[in-house]
C-alpha positions as CSV (number, residue, x, y, z in Angstrom):
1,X,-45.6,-43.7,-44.9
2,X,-45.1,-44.2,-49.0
3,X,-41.8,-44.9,-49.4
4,X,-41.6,-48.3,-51.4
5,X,-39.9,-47.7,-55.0
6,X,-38.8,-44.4,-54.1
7,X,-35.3,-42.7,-54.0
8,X,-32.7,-43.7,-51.1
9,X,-29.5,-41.7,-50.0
10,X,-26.4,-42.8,-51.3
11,X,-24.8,-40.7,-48.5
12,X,-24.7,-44.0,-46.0
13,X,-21.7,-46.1,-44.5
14,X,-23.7,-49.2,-44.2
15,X,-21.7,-51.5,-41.4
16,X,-24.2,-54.3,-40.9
17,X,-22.0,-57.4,-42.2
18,X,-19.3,-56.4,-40.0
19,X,-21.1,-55.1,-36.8
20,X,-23.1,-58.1,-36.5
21,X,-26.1,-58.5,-39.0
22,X,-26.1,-62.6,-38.6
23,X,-27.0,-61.9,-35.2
24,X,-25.5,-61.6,-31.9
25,X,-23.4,-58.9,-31.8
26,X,-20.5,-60.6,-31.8
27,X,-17.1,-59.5,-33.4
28,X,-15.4,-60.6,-36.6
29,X,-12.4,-62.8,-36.5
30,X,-8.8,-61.2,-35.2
31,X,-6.5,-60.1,-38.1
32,X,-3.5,-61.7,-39.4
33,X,-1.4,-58.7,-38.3
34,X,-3.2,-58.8,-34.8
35,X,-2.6,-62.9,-34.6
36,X,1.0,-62.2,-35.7
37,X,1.6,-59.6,-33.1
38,X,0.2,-61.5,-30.2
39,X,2.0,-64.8,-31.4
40,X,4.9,-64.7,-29.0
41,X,2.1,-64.2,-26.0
42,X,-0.3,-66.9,-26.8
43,X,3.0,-69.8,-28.0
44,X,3.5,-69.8,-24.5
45,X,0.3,-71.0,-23.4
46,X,-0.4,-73.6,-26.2
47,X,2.4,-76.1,-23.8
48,X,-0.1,-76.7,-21.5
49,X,-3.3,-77.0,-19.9
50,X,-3.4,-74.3,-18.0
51,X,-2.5,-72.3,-21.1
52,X,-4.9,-74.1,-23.1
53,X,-7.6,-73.1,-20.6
54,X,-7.0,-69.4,-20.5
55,X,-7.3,-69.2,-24.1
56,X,-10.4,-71.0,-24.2
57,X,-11.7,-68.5,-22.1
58,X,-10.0,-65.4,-23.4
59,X,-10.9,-66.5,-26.9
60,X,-15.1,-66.3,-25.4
61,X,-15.0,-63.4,-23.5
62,X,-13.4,-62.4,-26.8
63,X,-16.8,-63.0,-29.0
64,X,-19.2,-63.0,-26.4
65,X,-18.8,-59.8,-24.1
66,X,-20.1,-57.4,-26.5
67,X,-23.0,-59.5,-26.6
68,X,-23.1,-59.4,-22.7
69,X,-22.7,-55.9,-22.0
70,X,-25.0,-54.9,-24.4
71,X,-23.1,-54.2,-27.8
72,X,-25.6,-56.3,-29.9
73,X,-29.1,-58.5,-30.0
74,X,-29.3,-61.8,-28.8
75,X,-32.0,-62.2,-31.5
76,X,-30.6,-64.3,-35.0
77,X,-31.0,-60.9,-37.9
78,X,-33.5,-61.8,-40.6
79,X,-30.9,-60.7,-43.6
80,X,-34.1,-59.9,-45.5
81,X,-36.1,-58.3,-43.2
82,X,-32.9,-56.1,-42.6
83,X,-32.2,-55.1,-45.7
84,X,-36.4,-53.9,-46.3
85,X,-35.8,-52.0,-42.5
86,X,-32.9,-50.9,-44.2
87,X,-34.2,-49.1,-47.5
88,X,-36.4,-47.7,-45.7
89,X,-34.1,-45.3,-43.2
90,X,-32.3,-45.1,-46.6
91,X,-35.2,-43.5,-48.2
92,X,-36.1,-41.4,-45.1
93,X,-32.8,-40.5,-45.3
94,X,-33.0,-39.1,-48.5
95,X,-36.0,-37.1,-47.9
96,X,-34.2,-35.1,-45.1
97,X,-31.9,-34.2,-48.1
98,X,-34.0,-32.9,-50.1
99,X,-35.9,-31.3,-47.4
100,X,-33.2,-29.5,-45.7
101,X,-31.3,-28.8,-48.9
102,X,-34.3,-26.9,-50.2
103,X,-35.3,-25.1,-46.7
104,X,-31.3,-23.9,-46.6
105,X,-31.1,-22.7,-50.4
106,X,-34.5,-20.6,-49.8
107,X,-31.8,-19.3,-46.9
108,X,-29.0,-18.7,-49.3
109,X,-27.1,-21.2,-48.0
110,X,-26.1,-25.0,-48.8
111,X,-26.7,-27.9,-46.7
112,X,-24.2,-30.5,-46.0
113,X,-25.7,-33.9,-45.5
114,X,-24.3,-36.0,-42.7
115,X,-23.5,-39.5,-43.2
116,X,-25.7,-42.1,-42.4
117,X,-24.3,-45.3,-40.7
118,X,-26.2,-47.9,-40.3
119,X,-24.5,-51.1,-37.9
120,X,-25.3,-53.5,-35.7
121,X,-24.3,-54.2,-32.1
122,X,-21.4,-52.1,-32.2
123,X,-19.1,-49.8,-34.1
124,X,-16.7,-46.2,-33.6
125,X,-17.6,-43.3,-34.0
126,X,-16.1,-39.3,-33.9
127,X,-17.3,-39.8,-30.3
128,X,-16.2,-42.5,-29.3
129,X,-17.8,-46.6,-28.8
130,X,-21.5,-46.6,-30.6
131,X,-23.4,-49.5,-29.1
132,X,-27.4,-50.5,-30.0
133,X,-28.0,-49.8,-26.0
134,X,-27.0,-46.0,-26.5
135,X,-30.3,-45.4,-29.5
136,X,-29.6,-43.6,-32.2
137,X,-27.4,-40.5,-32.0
138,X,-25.7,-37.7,-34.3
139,X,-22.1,-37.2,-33.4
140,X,-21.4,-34.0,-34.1
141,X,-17.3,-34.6,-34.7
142,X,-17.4,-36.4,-37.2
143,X,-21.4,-34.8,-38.7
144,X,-22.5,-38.9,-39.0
145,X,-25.9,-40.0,-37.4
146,X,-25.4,-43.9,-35.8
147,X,-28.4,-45.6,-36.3
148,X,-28.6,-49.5,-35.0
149,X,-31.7,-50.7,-36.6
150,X,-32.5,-53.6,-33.6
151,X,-33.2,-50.3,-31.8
152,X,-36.6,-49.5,-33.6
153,X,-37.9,-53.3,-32.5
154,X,-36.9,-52.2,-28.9
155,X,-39.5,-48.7,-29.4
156,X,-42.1,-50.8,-30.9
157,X,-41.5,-54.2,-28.2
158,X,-40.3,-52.0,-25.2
159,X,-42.1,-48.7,-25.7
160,X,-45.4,-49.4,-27.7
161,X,-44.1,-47.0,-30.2
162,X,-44.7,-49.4,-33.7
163,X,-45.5,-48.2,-37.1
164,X,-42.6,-46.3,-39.9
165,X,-43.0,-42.7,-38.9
166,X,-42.3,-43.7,-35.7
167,X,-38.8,-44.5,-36.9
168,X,-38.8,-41.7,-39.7
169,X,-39.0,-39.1,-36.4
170,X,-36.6,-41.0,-34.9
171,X,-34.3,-40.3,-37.7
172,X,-35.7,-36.6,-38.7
173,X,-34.9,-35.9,-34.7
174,X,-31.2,-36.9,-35.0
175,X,-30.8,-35.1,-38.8
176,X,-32.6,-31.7,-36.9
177,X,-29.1,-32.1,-34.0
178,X,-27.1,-31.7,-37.7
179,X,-29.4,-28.6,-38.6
180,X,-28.2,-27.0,-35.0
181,X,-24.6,-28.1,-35.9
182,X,-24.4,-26.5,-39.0
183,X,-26.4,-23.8,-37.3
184,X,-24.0,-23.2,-34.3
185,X,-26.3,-24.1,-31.8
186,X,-24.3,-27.4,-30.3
187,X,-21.4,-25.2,-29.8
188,X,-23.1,-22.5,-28.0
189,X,-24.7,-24.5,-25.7
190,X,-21.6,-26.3,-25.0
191,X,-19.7,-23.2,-23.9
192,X,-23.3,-22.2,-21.9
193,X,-23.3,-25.6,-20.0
194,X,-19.5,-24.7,-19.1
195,X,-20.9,-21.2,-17.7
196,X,-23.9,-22.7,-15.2
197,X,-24.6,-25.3,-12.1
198,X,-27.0,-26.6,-10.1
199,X,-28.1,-29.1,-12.9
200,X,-28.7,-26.4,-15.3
201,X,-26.7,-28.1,-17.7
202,X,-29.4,-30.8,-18.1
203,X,-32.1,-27.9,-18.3
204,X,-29.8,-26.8,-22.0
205,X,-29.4,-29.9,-23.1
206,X,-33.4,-30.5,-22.9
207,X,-33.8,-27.2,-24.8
208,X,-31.8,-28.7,-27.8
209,X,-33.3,-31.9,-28.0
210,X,-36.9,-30.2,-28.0
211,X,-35.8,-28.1,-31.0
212,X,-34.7,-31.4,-32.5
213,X,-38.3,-32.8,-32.0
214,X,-39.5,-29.3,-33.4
215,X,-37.0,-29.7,-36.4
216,X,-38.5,-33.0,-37.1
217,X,-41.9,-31.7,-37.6
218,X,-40.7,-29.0,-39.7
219,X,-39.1,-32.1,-42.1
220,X,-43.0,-33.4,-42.1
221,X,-44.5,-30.1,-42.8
222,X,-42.5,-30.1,-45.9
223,X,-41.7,-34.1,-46.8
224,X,-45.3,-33.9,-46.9
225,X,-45.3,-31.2,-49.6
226,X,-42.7,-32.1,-51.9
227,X,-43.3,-35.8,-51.5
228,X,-47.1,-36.3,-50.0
229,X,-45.7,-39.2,-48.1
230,X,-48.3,-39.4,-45.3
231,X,-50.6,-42.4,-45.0
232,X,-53.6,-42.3,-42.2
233,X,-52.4,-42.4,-38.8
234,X,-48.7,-41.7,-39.7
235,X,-48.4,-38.7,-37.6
236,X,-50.1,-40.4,-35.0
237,X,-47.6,-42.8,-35.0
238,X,-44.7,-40.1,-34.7
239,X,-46.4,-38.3,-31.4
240,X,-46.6,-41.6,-29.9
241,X,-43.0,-42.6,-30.4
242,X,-42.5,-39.2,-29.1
243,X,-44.7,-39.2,-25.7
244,X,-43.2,-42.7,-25.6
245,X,-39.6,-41.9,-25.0
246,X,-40.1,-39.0,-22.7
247,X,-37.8,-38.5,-20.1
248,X,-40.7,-39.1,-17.1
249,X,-42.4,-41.8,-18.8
250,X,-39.0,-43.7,-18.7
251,X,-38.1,-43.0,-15.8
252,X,-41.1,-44.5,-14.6
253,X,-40.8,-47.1,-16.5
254,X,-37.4,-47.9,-15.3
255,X,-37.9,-46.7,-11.8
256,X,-41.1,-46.1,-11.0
257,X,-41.1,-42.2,-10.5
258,X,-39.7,-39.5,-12.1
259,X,-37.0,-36.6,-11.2
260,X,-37.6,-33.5,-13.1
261,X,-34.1,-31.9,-12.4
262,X,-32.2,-35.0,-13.9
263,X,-34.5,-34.6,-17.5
264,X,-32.1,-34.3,-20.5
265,X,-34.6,-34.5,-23.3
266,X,-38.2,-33.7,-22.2
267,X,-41.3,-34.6,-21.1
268,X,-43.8,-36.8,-22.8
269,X,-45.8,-33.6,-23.3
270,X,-43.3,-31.2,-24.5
271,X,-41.8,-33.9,-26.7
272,X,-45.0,-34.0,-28.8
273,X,-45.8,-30.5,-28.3
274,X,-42.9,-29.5,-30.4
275,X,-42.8,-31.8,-32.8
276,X,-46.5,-31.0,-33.5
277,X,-45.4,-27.7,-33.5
278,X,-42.5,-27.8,-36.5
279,X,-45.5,-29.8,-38.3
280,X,-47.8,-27.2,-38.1
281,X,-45.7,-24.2,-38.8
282,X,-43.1,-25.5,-41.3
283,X,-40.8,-22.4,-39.9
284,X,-37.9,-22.8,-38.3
285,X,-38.2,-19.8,-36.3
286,X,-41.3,-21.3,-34.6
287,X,-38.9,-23.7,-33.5
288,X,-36.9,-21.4,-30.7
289,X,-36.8,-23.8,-27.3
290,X,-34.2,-20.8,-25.9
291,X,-36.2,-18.3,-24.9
């Protein structure tokens, strides 16, 4: 993809030095107010052994557990490999803003841009704990995407999913679950999901993340326009991230056979189907998983 030298979004809440960026995961120091509050618990325990011990190990689980539970890579960060991985979700970024802003003012309408925040290990979000296990997510209280940027080494090492518009869809897929917010889609499905049974709840929530996929091609179909950002085997590299993350191929993966009922974001095949799909047609009422 050409992005070098090219505009980035200024709409991003970049966490990185205080989520873990030197690696590890682990959290930043206590505050003062916290120390000073806890003082009359841990004065105690400095008397003795015993006490000693326990905050020895308090003090690890402390700064390791987020580590051991999955809140963060064991791998040292490369500050300036991270900062390159960086600008480029930055300039992605800014490409679904001009993208979406111009398909919505054809529409007569504006588009509010969601925040992007970038972090590593850990952070908060509107809903609730964000850690790199959970992928890359929109949150839909607070209209802020989550993007931990160890997660697009886990595609390319655990998935076979490498290359930049592998992550740009990645992206584009969580910016089209803001197009449905703004849209009003989230919210009707959430009051659907609250009217069915018999895991029909998971067959709604694959029909929105399919219209995600579709969303994201429509952002290609016209990145590629405004911007001509595609290099040879770009989109290649998006339908492979794609058919990668299926839900049956990872449930293979993990388990070595898949359950269609227990889906939440699609096959392999319908994954790439529909994003293919928004890049062909560019129309976003090509892109209607519902009916």
């Amino acid at each position: 993809m050409k992005w070098r030298d090219r505009e980035q979004s200024r709409n991003v809440d970049d966490r990185r030095a205080s989520t873990g960026r030197s690696g590890g995961g682990g959290r930043r120091l206590p505050s003062i107010g916290t120390l000073m509050f806890l003082w009359p618990l841990i004065k105690p325990l400095l008397r003795s052994k015993m006490g000693l011990a326990v905050l020895g190990v308090g003090a690890a689980a402390y700064f390791l557990m987020p580590s051991i539970i999955g809140g963060g890579s064991s791998k040292p960060v490369d500050p300036a490999k991270d900062d390159v991985q960086a600008a480029f979700i930055k300039t992605v970024m800014a490409d679904t803003e001009k993208v979406w802003g111009k398909i919505f003012a054809q529409a007569g309408e504006r588009y509010p841009a969601p925040v992007l925040v970038l972090y590593r290990g850990g952070t908060h979000s509107g809903c609730g704990p964000a850690r790199s296990g959970m992928g890359p997510f929109y949150c839909p209280e607070d209209q802020k995407v989550y993007v931990d940027l160890s997660f697009f080494d886990d595609l390319k090492r655990k998935h076979g999913a490498g290359g930049d518009f592998a992550q740009a869809y990645v992206l584009a897929h969580e910016i089209g679950h803001h197009v449905q917010n703004l849209e009003g889609t989230l919210d009707k499905v959430q009051i659907a999901k609250q009217r069915v049974r018999g895991g029909q709840e998971n067959q709604l929530q694959v029909m929105v993340e399919l219209q995600a996929d579709c969303y994201a091609g429509v952002w290609a179909h016209h990145a590629q326009k405004q911007f001509n950002i595609l290099e040879e085997g770009d989109l290649e590299e998006a339908l492979n991230a794609a058919v990668s993350i299926g839900d049956d191929r990872l449930q293979k993966q993990a388990q070595g056979f898949a359950i269609p009922h227990t889906f939440t974001h699609g096959t392999s095949k319908q994954r790439a189907e529909w994003f293919a799909r928004g890049v062909k047609s560019g129309m976003l009422k090509d892109c209607n998983t519902f009916r």
